[in-house]
C-alpha positions in Angstrom: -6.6 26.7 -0.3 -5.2 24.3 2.4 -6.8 23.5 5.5 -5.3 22.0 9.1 -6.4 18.7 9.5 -4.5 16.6 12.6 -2.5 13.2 11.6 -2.5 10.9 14.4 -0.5 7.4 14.0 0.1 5.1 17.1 3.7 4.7 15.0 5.0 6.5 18.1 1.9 7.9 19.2 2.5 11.0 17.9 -0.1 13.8 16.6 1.1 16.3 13.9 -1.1 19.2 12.4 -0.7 19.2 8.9 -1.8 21.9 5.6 -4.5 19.7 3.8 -4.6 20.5 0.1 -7.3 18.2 -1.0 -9.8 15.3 0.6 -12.4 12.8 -0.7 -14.4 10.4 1.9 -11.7 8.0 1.4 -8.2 9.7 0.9 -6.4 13.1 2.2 -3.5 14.9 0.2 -1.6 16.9 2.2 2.1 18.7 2.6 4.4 17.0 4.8 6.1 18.7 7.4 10.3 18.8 6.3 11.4 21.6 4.4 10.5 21.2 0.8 6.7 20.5 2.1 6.0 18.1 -1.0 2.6 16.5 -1.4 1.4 12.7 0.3 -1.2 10.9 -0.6 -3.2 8.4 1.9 -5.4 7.4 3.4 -7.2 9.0 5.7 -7.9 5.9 8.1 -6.1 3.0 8.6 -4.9 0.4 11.6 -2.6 3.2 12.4 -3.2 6.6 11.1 -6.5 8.7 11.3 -6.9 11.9 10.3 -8.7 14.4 12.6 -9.8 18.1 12.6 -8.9 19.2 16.0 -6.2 18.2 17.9 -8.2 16.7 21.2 -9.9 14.4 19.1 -6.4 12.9 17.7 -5.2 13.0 21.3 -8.6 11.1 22.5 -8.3 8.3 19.4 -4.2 7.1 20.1 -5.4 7.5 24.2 -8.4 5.6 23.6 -6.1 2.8 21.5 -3.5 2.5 23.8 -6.1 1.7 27.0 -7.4 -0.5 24.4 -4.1 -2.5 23.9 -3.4 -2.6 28.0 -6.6 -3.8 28.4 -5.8 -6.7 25.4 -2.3 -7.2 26.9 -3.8 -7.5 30.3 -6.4 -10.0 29.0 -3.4 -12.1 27.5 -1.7 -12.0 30.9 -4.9 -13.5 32.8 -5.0 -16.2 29.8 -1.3 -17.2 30.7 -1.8 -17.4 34.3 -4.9 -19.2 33.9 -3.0 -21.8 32.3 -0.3 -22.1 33.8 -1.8 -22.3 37.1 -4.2 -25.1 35.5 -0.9 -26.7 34.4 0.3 -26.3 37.9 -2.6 -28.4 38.9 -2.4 -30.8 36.4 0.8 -31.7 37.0 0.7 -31.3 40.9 3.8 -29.7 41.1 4.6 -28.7 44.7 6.1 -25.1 46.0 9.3 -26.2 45.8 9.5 -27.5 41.9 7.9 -24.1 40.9 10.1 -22.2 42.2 13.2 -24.4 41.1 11.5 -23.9 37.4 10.9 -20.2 37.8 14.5 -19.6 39.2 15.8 -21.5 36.1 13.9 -19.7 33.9 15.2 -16.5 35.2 18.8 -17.3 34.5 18.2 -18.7 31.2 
């Protein structure tokens, strides 16, 4: 008999609710959702894909990845300025030359 599991993938951040035909700790067969329902095999957690028994939890996971990769994008950003301001400094590059090389970069 087939159980509802919930497949969430950050592939588009999408959750599905899926019929579940058979699991082990490591693997979930289910029917996919087009119209001849045929049988996938996978696993059930990657980098991308979990699988989840209600849909809140799938919901919470891809919201809790995504703060996750703002927070990491963010942190990348700070790293950048960082540097560039320490280049800045470096260099001693007055007002003037930083904007003539940001206005430069713009129409590049």
């Amino acid at each position: 008999m087939a159980t509802e599991k919930y497949r969430a993938t950050l592939w588009g951040n999408k959750v599905e609710k899926l019929k579940v035909i058979r699991e082990t700790d490591k693997q979930i067969i289910f029917l996919t959702n087009d119209e001849r329902e045929r049988e996938r095999k996978e696993a059930k957690s990657s980098n991308d894909t979990k699988w989840f028994d209600t849909a809140i939890e799938a919901i919470e996971w891809i919201f809790s990845e995504c703060q996750e990769n703002i927070a990491k994008a963010q942190r990348q950003l700070d790293f950048a300025n960082d540097e560039l301001e320490r280049f800045i400094l470096f260099h001693g590059l007055s007002a003037k030359q930083i904007k003539e090389f940001k206005d430069k970069s713009a129409n590049q």
